[in-house]
N, C-alpha and C positions, 0 to 999 in steps of 0.2 A: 504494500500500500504506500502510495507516494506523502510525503511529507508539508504539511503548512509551519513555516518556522514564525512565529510568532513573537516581536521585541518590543519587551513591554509589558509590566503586569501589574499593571495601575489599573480602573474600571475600564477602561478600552479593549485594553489588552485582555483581561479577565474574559469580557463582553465575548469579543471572537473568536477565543480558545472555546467557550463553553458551547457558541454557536456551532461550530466545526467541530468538535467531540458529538453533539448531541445528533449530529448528521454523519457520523462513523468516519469522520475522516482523522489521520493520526496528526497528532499535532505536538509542536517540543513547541512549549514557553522559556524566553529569556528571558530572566531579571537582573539587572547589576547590584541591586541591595540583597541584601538576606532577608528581604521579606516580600510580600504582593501588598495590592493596595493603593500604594502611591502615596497621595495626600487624603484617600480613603482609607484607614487605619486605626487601629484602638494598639496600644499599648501599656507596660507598667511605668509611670513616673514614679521615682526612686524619692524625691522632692515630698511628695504626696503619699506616696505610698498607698496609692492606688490605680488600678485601669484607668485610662481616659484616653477619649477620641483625640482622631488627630485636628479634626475641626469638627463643627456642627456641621449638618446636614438635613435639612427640613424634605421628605417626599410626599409625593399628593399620590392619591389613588390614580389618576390621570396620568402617570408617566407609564403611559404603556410600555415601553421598552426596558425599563428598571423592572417591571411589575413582571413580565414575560421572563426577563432575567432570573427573578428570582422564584418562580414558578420552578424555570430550567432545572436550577442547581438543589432544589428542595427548600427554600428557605423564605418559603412565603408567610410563612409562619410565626417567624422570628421579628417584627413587625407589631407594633402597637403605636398607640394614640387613640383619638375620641372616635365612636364612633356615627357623629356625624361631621359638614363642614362648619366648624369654627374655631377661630382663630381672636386668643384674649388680649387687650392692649391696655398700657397703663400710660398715661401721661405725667411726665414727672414733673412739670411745671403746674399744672394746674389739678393735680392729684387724683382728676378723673381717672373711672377703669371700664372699660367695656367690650362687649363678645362681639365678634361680626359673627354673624349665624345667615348661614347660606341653607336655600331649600336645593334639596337634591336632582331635580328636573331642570330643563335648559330656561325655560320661562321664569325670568328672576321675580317672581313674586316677594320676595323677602327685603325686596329695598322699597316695599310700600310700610312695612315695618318698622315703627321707631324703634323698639328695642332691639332691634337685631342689623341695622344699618349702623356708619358712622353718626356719633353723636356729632350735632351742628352740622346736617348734611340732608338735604331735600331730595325724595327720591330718582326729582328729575334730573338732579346733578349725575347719576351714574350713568345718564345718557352721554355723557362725553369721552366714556368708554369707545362709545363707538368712532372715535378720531382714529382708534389706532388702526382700521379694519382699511385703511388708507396711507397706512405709515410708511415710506418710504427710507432707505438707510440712510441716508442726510438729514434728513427730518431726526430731533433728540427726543428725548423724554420730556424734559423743562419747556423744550417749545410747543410741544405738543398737548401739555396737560399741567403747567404749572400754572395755568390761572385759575386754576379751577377752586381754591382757596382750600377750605377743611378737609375735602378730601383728598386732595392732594398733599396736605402738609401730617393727616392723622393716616394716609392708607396708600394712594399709589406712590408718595416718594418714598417710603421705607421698602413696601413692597420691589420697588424698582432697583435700590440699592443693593437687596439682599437677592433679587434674582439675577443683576448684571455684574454685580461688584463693580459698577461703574456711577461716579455720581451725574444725578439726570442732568445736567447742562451741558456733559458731554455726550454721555452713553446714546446711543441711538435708540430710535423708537421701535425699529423694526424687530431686533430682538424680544424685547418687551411686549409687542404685538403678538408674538408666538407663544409667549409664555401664558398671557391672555388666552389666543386662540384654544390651548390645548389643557385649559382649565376653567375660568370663571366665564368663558363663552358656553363652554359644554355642560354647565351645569354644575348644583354643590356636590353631585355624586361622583364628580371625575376632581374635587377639592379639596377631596378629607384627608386632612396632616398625616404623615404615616412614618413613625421614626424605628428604630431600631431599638429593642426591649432592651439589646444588655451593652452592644457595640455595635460600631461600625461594620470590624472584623466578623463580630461573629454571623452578621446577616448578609455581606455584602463579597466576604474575602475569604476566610475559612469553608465555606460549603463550596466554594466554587473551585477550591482548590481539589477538596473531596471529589469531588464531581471529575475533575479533570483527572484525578488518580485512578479512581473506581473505571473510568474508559480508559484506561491506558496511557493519559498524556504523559510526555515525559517531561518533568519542568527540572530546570536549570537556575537556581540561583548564584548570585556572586555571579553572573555570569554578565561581565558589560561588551557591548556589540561596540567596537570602536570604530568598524571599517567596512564598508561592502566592496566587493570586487562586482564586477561589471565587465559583461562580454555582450556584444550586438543587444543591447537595450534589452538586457536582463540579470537579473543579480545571480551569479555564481557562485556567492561566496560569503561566510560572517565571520569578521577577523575582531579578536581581542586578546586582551591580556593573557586568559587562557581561553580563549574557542577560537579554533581553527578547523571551520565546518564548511564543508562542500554541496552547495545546492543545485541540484539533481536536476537534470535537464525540465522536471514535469514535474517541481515542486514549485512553490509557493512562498510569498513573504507579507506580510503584515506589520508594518513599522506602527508599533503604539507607542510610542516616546512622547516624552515633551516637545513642545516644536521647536527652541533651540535647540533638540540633541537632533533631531529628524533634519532639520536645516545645516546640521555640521557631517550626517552622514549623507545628505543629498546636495551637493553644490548646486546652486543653480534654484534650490526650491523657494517661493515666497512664502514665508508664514508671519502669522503675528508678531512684532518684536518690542511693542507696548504691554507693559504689565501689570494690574493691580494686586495689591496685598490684602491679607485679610487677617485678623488680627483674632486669637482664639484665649481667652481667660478661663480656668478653674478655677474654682475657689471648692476648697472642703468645709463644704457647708453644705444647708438644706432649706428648701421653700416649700408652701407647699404648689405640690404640683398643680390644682387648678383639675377644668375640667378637659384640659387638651396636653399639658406637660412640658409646656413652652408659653414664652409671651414676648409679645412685640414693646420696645420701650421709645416713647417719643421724648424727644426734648435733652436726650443726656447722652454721654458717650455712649455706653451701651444701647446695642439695637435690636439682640433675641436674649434669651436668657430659657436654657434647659434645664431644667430638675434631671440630672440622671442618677445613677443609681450611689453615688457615693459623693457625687462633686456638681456644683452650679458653675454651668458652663455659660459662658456671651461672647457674642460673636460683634463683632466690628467690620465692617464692609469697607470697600473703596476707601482703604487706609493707608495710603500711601502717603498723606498728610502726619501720620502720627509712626510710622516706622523708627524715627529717630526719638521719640519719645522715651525717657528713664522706665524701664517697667515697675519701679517701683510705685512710681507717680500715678502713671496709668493704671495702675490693679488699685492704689485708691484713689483714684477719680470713675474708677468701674465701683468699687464697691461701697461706694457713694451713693453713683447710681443703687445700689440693690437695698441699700438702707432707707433711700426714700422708697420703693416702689414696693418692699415687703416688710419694712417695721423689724429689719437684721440687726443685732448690737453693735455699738460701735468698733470694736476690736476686730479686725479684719484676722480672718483662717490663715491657714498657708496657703498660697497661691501660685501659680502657675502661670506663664503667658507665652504665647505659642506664635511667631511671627510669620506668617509666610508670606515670602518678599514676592515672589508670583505664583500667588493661587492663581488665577487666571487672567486672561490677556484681556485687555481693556477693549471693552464692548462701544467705541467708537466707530462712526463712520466710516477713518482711515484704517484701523485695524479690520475691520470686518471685510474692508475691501481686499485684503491679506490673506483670507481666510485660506486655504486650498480644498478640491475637492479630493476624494479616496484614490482615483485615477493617476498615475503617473505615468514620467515618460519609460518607465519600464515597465513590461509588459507582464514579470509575474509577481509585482509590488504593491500592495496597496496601503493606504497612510486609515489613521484610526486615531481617534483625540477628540477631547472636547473642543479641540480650536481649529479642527475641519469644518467643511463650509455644512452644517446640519441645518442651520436655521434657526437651531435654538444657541442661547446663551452659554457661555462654560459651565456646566453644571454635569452633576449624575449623568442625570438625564439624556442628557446630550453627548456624554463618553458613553454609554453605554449604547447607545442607539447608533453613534460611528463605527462601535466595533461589531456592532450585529449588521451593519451594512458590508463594511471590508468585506467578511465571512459570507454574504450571501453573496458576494459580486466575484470570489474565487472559483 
């Protein structure tokens, strides 16, 4: 049986291994770390002296291609949150708290509802939802919906930030429009939060390794691809530190790399080369979870905040503003934030704070213009990533739906 080599075992990579296994085909995964995942990961901090994510990660029922993933690999199960859609918000300025409560059917009947809409927000104001359904990638977010006053400033700018990691005066609209499209357009039943019971890993990165075993895949860690060899607009070959692998006239490759690695192993190729950060806090402490196990915060550095199983996690978006910030400063001016919005004592836990200088590529019109499709100029290569041309944003969602493409287009 002929070979698919597969580099990369971040959610992309994961994604196309499990698609190609689950269709009998054999497949070796590369990883250059000793672990899968990528920036998808749970590990032990020693600090803490407990598991913790390597970032937050909010999924909806609607991400078909996550939800089919984890179907795949058996780990549909592994999966909790509320079971309907809503979504709890605190304003730290003005001390308000309230649910957005979405009805499950595509006809929003629920923004005729005061208690279940944004407070200070008219149901006919969510008609300007319908701008994006015309949003062009020049066209931002800011220009397209920042006038829209409460709802904009209590729902789609936070929403926008934490689905593009780009802040809306640059980020483009058209992403945003997708992420619309393929949730609060379809309904609250394609919107219901869905996070992972214990980790990341154990829902997203462990079973799918299982899964890859259980078929036969061979994976390879420590294992970094430095090099391709190239004969008549075909890859021949994967050269590194230690792999010196020969590919088979009638095999197959899948580059799931970040797209500075994928751009230093393909000269020549365009990818994204703007970045934002995303900035991840622990605290060993506890809230209570609420009826969803997450909350939105307006007004203050912090902008999600998870109750997990040992540590209150916040995530900070489009942080590229605060990278050179003292982390000591920043974890109390975070838990600042959590002392107004949950009544926490003053004495801040041990804490934790997790920098990722490019979670993903800035959701600009120039970058997105960068984007590449799976198609190369070699003919048995195909590219896989969240920052290929998918339509959505850098998220899950969209790495996992690139590598279930690579896979079916081999």
């Amino acid at each position: 049986m002929t070979r698919v080599h597969v580099i990369g075992a971040g959610m992309a990579g994961l994604s196309a291994a499990t698609t190609l296994a689950a269709r009998g085909r054999r497949v070796v995964l590369y990883e250059a770390a000793k672990w899968a995942g990528g920036r998808c990961r749970s590990y032990h901090d020693a600090a803490l002296g407990c598991r913790i994510d390597n970032g937050n990660h909010l999924l909806l029922s609607g991400n078909r291609s996550t939800m089919t993933y984890l179907r795949r690999i058996g780990a549909e199960e592994t999966l909790t949150g509320p079971s309907h859609p809503l979504f709890p918000f605190i304003d730290l300025i003005s001390g308000d708290a309230w649910t957005l409560r979405l009805n499950r059917g595509r006809l929003p009947w629920w923004v005729l509802r005061r208690g279940w809409r944004v407070p200070g927000t008219d149901a006919l104001d969510y008609l300007a939802l319908r701008r994006l359904e015309r949003a062009a990638v020049t066209d931002t977010v800011a220009g397209m919906l920042g006038g829209l006053g409460t709802l904009y400033d209590r729902l789609l700018e936070p929403l926008a930030i934490a689905a593009l990691n780009t802040k809306p005066e640059t980020a483009s609209a058209a992403p945003m429009a997708a992420v619309v499209r393929e949730s609060l357009a379809r309904g609250g039943a394609a919107t219901i939060p869905r996070m992972p019971k214990i980790g990341l890993s154990e829902s997203l990165v462990d079973p799918a390794l299982a899964f890859l075993r259980a078929s036969g895949a061979e994976l390879r860690f420590g294992a970094r691809i430095a090099g391709l060899t190239m004969t008549d607009a075909r890859v021949t070959g994967l050269v590194g530190p230690n792999v010196d692998e020969i590919v088979g006239s009638d095999e197959r490759v899948i580059l799931a790399t970040p797209p500075w690695v994928a751009a230093e192993l393909l000269p020549g190729l365009t990818v994204p080369d703007a970045h934002e950060a995303i900035i991840n806090l622990h605290f060993r402490a506890g809230i209570d979870p609420g009826p969803a196990g997450f909350y939105g915060l307006i007004g203050g550095a912090a902008e999600w905040v998870f109750e997990k199983p040992e540590v209150v996690s916040v995530t900070i978006s489009a942080a590229n503003d605060r990278l050179e910030q003292e982390t000591d400063r920043l974890a109390a001016e975070v838990w600042s934030d959590l002392r107004r919005g949950f009544g926490l004592p003053r004495a801040m836990p041990p804490w934790r704070v997790v920098k990722e200088k490019r979670a993903t590529f800035a959701a600009t019109p120039e970058q997105l213009a960068r984007r590449p499709g799976s198609s190369t100029r070699l003919v048995n290569l195909r590219l896989a990533g969240d920052y290929t041309a998918t339509g959505l944003p850098s998220t899950i969602e969209g790495a996992i739906r690139s590598g279930e493409s690579a896979a079916q287009h081999i």
